[in-house]
mmCIF file as Biopython writes it, N, C-alpha, C and O atoms, coordinates in Angstrom:
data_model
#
loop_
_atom_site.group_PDB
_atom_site.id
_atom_site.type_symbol
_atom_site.label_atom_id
_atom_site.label_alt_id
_atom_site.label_comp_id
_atom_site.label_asym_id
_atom_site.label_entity_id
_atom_site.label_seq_id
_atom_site.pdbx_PDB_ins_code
_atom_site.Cartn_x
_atom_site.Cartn_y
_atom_site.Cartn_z
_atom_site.occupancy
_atom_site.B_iso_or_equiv
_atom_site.auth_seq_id
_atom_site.auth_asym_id
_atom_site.pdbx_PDB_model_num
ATOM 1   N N  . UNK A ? 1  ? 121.105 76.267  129.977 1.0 0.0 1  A 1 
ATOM 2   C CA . UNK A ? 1  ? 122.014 76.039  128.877 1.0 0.0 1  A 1 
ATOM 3   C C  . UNK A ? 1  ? 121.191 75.718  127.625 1.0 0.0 1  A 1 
ATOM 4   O O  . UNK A ? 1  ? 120.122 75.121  127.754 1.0 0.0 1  A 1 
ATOM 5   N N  . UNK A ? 2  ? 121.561 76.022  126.633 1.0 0.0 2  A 1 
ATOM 6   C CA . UNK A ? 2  ? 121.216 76.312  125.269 1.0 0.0 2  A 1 
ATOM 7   C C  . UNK A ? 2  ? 121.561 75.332  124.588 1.0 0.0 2  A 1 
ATOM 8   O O  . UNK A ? 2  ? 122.595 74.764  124.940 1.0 0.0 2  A 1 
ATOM 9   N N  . UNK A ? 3  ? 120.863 74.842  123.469 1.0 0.0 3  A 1 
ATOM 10  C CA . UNK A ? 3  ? 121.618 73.937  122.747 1.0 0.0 3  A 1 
ATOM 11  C C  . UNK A ? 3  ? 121.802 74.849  121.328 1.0 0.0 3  A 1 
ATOM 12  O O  . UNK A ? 3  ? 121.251 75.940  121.185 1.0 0.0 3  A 1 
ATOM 13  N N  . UNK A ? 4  ? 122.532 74.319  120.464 1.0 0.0 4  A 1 
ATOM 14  C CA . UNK A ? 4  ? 122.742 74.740  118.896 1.0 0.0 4  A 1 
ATOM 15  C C  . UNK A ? 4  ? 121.608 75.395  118.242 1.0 0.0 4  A 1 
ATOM 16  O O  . UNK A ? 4  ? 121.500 76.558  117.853 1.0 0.0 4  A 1 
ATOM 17  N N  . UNK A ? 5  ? 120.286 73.825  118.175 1.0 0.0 5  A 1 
ATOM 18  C CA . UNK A ? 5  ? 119.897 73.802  117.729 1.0 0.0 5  A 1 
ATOM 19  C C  . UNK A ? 5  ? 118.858 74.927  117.429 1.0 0.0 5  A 1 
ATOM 20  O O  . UNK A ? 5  ? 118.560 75.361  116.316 1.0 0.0 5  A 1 
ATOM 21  N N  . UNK A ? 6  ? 118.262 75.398  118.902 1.0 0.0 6  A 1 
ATOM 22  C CA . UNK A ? 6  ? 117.468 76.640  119.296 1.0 0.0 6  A 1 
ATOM 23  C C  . UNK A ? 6  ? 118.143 77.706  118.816 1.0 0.0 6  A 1 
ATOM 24  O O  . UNK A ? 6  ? 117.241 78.434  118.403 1.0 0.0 6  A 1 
ATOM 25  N N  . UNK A ? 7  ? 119.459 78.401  118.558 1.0 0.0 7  A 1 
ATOM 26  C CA . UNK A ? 7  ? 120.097 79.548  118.689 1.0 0.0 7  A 1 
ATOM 27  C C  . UNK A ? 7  ? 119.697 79.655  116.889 1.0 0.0 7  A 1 
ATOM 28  O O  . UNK A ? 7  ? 119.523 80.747  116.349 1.0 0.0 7  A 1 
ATOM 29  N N  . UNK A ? 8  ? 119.616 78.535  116.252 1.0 0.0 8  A 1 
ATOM 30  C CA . UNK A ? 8  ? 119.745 78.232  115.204 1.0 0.0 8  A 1 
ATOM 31  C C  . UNK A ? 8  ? 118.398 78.909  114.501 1.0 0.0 8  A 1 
ATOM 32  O O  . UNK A ? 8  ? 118.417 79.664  113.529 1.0 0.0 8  A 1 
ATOM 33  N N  . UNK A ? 9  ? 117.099 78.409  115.305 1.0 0.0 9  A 1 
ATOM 34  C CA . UNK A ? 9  ? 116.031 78.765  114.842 1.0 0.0 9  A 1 
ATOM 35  C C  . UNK A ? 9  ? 115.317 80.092  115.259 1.0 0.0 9  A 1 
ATOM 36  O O  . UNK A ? 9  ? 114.158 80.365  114.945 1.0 0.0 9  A 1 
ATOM 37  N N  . UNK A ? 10 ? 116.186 80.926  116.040 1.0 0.0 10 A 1 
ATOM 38  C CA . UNK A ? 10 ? 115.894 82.064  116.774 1.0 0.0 10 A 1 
ATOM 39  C C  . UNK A ? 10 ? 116.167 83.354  115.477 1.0 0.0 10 A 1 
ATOM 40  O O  . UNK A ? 10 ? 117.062 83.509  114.646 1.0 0.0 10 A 1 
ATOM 41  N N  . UNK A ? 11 ? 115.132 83.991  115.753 1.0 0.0 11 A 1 
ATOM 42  C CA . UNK A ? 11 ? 114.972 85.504  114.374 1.0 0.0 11 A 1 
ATOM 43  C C  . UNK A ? 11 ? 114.505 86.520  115.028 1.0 0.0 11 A 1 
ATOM 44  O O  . UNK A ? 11 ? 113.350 86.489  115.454 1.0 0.0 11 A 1 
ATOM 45  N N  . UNK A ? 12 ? 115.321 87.601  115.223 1.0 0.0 12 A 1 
ATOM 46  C CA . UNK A ? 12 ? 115.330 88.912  115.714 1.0 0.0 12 A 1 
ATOM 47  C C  . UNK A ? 12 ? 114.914 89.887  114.239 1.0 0.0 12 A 1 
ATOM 48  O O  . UNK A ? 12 ? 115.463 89.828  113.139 1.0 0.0 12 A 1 
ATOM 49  N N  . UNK A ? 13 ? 114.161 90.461  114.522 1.0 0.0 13 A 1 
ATOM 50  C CA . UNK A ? 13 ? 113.286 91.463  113.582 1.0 0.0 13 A 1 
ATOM 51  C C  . UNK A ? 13 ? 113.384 91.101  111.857 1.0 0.0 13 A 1 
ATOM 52  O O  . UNK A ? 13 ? 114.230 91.552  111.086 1.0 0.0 13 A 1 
ATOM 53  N N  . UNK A ? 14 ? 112.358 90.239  111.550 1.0 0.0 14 A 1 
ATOM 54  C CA . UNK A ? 14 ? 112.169 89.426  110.341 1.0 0.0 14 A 1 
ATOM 55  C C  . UNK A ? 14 ? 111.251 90.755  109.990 1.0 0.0 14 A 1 
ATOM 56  O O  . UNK A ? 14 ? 110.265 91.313  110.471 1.0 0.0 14 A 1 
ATOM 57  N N  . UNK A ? 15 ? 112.228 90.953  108.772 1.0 0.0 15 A 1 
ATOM 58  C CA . UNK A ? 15 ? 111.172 92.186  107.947 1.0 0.0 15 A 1 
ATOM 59  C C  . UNK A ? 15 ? 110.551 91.325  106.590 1.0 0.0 15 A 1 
ATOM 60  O O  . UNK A ? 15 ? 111.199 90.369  106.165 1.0 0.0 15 A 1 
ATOM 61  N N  . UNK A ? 16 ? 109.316 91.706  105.968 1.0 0.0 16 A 1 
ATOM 62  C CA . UNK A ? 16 ? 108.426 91.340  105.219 1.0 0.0 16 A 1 
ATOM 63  C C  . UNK A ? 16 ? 107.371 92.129  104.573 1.0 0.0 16 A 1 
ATOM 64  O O  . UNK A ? 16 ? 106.419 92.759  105.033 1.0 0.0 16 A 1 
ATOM 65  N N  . UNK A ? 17 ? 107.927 91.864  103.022 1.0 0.0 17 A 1 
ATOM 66  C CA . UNK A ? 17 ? 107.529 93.051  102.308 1.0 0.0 17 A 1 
ATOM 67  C C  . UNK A ? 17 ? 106.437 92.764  101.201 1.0 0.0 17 A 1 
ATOM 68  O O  . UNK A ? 17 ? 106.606 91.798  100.456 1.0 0.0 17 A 1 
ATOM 69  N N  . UNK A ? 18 ? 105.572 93.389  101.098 1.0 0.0 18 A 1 
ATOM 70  C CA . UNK A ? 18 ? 104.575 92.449  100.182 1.0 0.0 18 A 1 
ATOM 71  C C  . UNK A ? 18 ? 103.887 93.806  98.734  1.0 0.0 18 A 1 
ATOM 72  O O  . UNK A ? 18 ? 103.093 94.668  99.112  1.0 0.0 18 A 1 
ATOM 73  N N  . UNK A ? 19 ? 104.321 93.767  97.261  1.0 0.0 19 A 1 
ATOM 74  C CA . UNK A ? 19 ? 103.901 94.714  96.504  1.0 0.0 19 A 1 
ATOM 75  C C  . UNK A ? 19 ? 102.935 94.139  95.451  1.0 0.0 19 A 1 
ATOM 76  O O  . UNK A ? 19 ? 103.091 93.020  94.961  1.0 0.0 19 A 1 
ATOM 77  N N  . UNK A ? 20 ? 102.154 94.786  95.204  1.0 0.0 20 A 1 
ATOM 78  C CA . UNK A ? 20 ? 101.416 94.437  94.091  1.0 0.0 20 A 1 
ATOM 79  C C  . UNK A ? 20 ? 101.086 95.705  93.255  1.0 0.0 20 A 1 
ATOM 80  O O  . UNK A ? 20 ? 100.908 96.791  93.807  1.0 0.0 20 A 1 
ATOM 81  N N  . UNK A ? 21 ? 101.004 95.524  91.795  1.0 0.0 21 A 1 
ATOM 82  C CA . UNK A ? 21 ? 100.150 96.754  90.945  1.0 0.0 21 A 1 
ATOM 83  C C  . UNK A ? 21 ? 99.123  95.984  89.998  1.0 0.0 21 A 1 
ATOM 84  O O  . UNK A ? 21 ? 99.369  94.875  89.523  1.0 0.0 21 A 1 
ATOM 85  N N  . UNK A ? 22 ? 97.981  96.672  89.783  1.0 0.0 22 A 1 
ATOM 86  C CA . UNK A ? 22 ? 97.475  96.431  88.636  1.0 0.0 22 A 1 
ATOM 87  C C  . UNK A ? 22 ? 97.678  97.435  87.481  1.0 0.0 22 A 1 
ATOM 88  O O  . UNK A ? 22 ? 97.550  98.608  87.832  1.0 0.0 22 A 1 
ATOM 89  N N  . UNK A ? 23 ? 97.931  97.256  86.349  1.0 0.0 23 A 1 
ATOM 90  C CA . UNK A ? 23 ? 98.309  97.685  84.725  1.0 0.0 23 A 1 
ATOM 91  C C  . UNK A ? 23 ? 96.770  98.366  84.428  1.0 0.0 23 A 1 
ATOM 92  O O  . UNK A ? 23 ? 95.616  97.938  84.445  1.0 0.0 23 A 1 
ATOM 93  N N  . UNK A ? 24 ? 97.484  99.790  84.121  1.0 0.0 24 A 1 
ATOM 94  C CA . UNK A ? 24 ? 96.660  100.697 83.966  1.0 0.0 24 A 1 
ATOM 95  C C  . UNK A ? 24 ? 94.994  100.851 83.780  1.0 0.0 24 A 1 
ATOM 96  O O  . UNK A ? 24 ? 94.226  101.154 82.867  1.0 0.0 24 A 1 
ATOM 97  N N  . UNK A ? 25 ? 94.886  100.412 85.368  1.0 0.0 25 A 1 
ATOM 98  C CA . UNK A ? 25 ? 93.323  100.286 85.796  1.0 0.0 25 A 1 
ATOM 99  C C  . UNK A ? 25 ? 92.638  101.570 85.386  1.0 0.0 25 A 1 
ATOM 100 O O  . UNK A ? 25 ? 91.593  101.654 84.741  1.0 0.0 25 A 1 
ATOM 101 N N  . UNK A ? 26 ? 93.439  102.637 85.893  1.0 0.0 26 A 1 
ATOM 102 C CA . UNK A ? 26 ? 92.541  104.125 86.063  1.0 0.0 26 A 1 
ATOM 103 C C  . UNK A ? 26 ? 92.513  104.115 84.392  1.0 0.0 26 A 1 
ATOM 104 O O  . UNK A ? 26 ? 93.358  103.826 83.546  1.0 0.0 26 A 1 
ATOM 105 N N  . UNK A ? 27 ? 90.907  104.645 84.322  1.0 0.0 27 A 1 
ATOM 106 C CA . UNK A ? 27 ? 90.371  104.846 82.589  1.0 0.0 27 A 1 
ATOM 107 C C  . UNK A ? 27 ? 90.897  106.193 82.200  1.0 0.0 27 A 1 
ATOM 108 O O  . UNK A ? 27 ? 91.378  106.520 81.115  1.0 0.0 27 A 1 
ATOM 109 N N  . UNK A ? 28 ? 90.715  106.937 83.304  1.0 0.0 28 A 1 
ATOM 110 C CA . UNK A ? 28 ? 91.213  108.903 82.594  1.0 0.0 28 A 1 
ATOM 111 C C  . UNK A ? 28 ? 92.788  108.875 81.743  1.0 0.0 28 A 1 
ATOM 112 O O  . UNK A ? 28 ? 93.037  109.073 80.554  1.0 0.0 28 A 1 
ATOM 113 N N  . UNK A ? 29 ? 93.814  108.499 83.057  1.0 0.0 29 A 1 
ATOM 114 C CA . UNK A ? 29 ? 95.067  108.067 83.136  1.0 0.0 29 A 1 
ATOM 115 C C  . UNK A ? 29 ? 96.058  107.168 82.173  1.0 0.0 29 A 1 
ATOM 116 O O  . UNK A ? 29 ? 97.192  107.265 81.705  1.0 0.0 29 A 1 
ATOM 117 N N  . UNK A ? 30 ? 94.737  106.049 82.148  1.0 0.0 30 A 1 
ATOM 118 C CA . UNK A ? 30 ? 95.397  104.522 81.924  1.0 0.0 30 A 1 
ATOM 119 C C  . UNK A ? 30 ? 96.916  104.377 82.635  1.0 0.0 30 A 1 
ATOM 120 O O  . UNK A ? 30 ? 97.721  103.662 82.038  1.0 0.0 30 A 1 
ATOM 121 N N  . UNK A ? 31 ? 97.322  104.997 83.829  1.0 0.0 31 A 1 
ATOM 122 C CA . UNK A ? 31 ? 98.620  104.817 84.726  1.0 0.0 31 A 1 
ATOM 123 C C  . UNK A ? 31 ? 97.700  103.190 85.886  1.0 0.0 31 A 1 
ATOM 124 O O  . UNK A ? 31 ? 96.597  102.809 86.279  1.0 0.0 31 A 1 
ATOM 125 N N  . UNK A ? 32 ? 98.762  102.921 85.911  1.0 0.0 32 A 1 
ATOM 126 C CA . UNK A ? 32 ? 98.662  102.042 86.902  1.0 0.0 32 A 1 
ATOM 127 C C  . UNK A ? 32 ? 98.407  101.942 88.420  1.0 0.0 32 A 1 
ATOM 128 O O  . UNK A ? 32 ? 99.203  102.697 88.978  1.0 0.0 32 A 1 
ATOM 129 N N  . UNK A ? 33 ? 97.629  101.322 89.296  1.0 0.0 33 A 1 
ATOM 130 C CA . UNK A ? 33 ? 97.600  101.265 90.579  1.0 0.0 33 A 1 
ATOM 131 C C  . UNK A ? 33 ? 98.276  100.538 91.461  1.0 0.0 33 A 1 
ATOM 132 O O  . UNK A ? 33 ? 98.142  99.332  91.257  1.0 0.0 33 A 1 
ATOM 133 N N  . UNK A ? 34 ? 99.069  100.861 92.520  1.0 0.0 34 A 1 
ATOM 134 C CA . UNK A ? 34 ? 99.776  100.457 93.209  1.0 0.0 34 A 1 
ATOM 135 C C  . UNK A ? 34 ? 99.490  100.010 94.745  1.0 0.0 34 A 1 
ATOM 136 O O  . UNK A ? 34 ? 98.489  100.544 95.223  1.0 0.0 34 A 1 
ATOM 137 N N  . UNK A ? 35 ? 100.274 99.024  95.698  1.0 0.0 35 A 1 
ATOM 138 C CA . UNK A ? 35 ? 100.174 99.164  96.815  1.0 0.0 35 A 1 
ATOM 139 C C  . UNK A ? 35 ? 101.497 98.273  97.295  1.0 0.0 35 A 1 
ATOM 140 O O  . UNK A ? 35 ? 102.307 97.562  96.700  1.0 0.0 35 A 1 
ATOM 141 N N  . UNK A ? 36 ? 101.336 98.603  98.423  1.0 0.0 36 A 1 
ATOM 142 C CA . UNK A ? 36 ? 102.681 97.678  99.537  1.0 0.0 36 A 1 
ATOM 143 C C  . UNK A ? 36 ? 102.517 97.773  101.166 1.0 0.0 36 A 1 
ATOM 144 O O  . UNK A ? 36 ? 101.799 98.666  101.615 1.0 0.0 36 A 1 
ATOM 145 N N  . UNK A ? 37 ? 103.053 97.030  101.889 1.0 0.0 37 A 1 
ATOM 146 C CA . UNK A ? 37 ? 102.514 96.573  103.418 1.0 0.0 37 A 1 
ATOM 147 C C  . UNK A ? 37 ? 104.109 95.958  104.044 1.0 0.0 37 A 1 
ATOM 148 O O  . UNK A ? 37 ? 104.988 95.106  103.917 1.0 0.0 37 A 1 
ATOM 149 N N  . UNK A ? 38 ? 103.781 96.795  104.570 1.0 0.0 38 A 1 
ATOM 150 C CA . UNK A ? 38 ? 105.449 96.490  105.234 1.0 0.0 38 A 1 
ATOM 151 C C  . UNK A ? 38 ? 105.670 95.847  106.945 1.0 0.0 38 A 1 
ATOM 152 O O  . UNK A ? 38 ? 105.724 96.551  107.953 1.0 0.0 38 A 1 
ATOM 153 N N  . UNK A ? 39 ? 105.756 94.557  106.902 1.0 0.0 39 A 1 
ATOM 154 C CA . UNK A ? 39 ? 106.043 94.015  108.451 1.0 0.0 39 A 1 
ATOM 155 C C  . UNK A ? 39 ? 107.282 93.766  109.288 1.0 0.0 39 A 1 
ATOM 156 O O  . UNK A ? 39 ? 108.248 93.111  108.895 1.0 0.0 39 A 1 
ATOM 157 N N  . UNK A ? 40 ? 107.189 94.263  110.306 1.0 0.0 40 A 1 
ATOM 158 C CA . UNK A ? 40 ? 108.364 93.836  111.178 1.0 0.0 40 A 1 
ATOM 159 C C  . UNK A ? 40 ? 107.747 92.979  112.643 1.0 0.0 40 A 1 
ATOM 160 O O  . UNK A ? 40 ? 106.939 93.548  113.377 1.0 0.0 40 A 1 
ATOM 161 N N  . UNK A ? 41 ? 108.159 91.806  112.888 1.0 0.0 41 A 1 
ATOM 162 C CA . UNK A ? 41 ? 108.103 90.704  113.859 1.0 0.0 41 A 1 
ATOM 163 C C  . UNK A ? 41 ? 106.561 90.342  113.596 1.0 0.0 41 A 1 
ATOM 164 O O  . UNK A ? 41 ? 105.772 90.477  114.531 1.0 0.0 41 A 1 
ATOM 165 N N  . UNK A ? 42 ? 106.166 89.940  112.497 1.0 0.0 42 A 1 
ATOM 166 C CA . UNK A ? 42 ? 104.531 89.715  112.188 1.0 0.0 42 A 1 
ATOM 167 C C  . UNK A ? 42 ? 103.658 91.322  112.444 1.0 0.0 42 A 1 
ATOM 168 O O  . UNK A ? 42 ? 102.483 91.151  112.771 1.0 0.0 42 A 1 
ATOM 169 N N  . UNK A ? 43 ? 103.935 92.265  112.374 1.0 0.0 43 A 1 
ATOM 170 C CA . UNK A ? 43 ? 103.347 93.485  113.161 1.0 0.0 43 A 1 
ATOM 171 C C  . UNK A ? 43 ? 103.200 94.294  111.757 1.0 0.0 43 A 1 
ATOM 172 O O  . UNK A ? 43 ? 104.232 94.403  111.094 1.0 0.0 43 A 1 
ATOM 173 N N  . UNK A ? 44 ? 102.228 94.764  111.344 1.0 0.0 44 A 1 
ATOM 174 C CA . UNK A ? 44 ? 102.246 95.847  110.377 1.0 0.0 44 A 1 
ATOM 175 C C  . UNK A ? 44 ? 102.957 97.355  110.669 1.0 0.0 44 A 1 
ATOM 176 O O  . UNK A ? 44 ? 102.590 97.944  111.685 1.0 0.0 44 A 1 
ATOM 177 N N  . UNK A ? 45 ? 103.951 97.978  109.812 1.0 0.0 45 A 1 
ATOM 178 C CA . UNK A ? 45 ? 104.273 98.811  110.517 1.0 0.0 45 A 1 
ATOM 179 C C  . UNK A ? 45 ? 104.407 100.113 109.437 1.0 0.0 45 A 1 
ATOM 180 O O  . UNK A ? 45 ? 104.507 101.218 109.971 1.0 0.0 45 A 1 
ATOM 181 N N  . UNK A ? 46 ? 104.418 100.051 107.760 1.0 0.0 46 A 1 
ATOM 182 C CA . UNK A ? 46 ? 103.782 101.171 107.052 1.0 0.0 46 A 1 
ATOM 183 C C  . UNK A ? 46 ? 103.386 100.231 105.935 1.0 0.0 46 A 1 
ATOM 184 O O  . UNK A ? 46 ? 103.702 99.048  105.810 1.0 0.0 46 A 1 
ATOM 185 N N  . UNK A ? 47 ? 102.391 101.222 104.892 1.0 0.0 47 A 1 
ATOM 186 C CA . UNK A ? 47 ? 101.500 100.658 104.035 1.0 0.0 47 A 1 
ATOM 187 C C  . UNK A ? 47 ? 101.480 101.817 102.896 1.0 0.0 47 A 1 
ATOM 188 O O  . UNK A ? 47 ? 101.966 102.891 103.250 1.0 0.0 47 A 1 
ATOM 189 N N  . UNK A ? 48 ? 100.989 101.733 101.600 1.0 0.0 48 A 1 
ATOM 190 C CA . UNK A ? 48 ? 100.456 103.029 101.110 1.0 0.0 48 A 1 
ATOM 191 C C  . UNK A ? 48 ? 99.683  101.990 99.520  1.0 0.0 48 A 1 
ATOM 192 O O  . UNK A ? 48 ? 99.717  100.859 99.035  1.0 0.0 48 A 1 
ATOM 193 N N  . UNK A ? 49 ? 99.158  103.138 99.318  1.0 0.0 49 A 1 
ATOM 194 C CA . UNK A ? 49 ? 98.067  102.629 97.702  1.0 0.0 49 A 1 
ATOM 195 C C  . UNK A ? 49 ? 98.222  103.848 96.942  1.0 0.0 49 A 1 
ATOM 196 O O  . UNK A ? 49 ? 98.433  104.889 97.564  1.0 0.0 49 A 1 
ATOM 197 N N  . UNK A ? 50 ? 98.133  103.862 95.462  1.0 0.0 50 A 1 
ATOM 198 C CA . UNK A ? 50 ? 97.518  104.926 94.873  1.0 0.0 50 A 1 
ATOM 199 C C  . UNK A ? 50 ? 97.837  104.269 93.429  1.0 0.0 50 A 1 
ATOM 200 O O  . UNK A ? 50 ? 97.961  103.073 93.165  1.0 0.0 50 A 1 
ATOM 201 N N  . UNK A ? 51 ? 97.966  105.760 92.281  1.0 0.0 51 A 1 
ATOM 202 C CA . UNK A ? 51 ? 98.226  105.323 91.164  1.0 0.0 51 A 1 
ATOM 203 C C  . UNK A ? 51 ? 99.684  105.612 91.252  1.0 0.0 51 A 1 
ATOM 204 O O  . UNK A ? 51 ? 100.300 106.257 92.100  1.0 0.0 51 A 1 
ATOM 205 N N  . UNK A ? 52 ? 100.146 104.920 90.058  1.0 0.0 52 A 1 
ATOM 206 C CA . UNK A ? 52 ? 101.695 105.534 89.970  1.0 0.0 52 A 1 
ATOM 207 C C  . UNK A ? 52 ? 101.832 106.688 89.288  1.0 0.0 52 A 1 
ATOM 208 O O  . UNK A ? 52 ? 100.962 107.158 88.555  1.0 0.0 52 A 1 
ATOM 209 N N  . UNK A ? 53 ? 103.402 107.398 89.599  1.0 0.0 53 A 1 
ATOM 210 C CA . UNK A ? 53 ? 103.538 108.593 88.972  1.0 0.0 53 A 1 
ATOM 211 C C  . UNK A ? 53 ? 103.927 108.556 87.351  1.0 0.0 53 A 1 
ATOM 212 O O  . UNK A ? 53 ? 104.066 109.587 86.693  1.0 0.0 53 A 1 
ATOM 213 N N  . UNK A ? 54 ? 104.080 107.234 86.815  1.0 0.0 54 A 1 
ATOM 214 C CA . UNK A ? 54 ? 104.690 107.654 85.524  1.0 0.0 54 A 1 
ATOM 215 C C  . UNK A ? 54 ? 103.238 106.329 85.031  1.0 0.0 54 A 1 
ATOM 216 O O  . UNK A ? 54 ? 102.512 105.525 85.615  1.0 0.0 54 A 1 
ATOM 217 N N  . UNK A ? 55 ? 103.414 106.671 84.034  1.0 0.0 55 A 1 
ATOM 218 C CA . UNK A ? 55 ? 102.512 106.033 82.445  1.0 0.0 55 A 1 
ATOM 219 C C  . UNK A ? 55 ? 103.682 104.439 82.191  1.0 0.0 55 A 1 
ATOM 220 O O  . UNK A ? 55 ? 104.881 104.668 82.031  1.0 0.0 55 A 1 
ATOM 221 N N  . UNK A ? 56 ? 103.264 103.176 82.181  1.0 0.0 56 A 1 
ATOM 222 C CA . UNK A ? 56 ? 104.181 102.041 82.048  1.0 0.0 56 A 1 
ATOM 223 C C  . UNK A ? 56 ? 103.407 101.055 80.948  1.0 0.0 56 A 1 
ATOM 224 O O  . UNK A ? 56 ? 102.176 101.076 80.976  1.0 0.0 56 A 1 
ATOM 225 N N  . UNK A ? 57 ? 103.933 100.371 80.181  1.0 0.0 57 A 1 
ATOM 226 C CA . UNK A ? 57 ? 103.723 99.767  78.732  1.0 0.0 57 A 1 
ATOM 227 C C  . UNK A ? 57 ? 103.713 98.624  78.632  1.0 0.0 57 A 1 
ATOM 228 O O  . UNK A ? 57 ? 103.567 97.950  77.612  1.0 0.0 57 A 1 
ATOM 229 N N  . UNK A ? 58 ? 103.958 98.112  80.306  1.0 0.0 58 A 1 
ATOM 230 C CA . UNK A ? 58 ? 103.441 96.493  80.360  1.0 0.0 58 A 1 
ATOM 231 C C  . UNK A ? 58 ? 103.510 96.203  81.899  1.0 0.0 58 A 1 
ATOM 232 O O  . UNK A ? 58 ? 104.410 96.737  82.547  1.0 0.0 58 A 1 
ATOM 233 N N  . UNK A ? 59 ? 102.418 95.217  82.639  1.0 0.0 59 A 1 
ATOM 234 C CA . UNK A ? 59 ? 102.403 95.067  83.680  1.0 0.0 59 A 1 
ATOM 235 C C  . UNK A ? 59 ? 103.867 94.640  84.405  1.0 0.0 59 A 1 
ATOM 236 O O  . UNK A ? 59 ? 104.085 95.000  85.563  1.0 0.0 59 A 1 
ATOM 237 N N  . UNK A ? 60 ? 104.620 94.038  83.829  1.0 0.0 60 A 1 
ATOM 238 C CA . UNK A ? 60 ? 105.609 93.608  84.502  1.0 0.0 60 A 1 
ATOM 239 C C  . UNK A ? 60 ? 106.559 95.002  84.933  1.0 0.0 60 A 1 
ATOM 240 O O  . UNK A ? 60 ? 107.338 95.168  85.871  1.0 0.0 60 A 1 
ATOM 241 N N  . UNK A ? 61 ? 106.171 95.829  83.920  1.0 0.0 61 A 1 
ATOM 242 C CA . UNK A ? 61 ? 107.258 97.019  84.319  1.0 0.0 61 A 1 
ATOM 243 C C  . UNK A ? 61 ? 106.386 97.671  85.198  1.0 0.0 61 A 1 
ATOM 244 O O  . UNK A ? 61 ? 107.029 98.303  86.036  1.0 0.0 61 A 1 
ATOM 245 N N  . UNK A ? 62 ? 104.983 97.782  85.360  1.0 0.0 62 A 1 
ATOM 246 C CA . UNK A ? 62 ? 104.512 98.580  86.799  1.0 0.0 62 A 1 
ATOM 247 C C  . UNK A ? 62 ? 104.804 97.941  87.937  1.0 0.0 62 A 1 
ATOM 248 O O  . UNK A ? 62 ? 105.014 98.609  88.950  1.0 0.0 62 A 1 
ATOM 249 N N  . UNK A ? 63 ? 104.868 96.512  87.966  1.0 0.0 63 A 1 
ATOM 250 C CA . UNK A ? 63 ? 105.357 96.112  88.941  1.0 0.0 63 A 1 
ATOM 251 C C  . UNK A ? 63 ? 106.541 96.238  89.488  1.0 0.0 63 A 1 
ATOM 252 O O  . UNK A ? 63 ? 106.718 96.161  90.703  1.0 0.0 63 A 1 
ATOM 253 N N  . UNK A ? 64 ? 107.491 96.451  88.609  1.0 0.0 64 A 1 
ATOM 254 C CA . UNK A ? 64 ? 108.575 97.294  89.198  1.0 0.0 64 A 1 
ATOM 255 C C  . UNK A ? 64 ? 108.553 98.148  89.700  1.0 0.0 64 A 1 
ATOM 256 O O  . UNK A ? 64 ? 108.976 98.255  90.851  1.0 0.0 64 A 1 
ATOM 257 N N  . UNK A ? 65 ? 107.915 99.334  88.849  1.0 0.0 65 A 1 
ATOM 258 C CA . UNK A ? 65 ? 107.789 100.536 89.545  1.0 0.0 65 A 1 
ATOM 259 C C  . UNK A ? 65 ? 107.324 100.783 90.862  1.0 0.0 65 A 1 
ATOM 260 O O  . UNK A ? 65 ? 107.614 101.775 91.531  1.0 0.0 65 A 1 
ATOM 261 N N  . UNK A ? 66 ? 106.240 99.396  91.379  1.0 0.0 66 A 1 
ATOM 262 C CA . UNK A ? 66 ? 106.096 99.692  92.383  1.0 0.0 66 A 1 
ATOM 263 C C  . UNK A ? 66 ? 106.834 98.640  93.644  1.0 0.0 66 A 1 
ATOM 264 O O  . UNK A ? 66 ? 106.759 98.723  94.870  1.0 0.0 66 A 1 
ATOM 265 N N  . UNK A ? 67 ? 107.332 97.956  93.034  1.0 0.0 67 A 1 
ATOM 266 C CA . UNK A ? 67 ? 108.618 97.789  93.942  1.0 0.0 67 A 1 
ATOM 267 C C  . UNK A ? 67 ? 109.324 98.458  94.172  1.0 0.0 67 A 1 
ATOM 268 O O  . UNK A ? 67 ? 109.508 98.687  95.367  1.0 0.0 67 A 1 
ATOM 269 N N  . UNK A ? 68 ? 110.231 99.245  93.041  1.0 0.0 68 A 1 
ATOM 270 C CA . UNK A ? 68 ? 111.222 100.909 93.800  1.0 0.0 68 A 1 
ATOM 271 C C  . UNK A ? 68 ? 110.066 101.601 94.405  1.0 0.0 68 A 1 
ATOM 272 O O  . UNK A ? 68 ? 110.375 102.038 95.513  1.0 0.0 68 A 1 
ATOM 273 N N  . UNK A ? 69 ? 108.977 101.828 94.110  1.0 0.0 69 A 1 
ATOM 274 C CA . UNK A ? 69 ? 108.498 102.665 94.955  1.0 0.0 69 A 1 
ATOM 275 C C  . UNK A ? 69 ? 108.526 102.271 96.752  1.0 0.0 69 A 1 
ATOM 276 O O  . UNK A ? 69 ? 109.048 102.853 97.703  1.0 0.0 69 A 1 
ATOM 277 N N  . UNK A ? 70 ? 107.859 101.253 96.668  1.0 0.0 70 A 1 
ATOM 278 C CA . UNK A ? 70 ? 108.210 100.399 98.105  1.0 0.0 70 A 1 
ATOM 279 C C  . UNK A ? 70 ? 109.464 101.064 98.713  1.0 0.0 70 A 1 
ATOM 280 O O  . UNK A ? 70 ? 109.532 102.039 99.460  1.0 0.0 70 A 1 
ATOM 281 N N  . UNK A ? 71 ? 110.694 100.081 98.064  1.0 0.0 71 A 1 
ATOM 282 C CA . UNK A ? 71 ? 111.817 100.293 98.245  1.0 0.0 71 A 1 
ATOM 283 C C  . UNK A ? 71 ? 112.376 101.865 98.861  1.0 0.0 71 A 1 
ATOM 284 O O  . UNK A ? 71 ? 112.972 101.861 99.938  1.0 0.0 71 A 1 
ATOM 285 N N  . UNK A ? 72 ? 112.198 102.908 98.280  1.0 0.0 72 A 1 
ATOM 286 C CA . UNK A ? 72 ? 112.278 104.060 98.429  1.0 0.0 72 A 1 
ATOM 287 C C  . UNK A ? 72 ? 111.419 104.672 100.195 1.0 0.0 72 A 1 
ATOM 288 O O  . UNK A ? 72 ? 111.420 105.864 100.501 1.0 0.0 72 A 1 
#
């Protein structure tokens, strides 16, 4: 028998998403570089890096971009 309290602290597939960009690192480009790491139950399960596809005019907005990118 079970109590409350356990049922309470119990987590079936905890997803965990982690993005970062840096603001237009590449010199040719000046586009921004991206990455993201995607976990399910502590387990890595997809990842990717590169530059982004569009040209962005302040870090906060590449970081978006590469959050929808994630997202997507």
């Amino acid at each position: 028998m079970s109590s409350g309290l356990e049922e309470e602290q119990r987590c079936d597939n905890v997803i965990i998403s982690a993005v970062d960009a840096s603001f237009a690192m590449d010199v040719m480009t000046r586009k921004s570089h991206e990455g993201f790491i995607n976990f399910v139950n502590n387990g890595a399960v997809s990842c990717k890096s590169g530059l982004q596809s569009i040209g962005t005019l302040s870090s906060c907005v590449a970081e978006y971009v590469a959050l929808c990118s994630e997202v997507c």
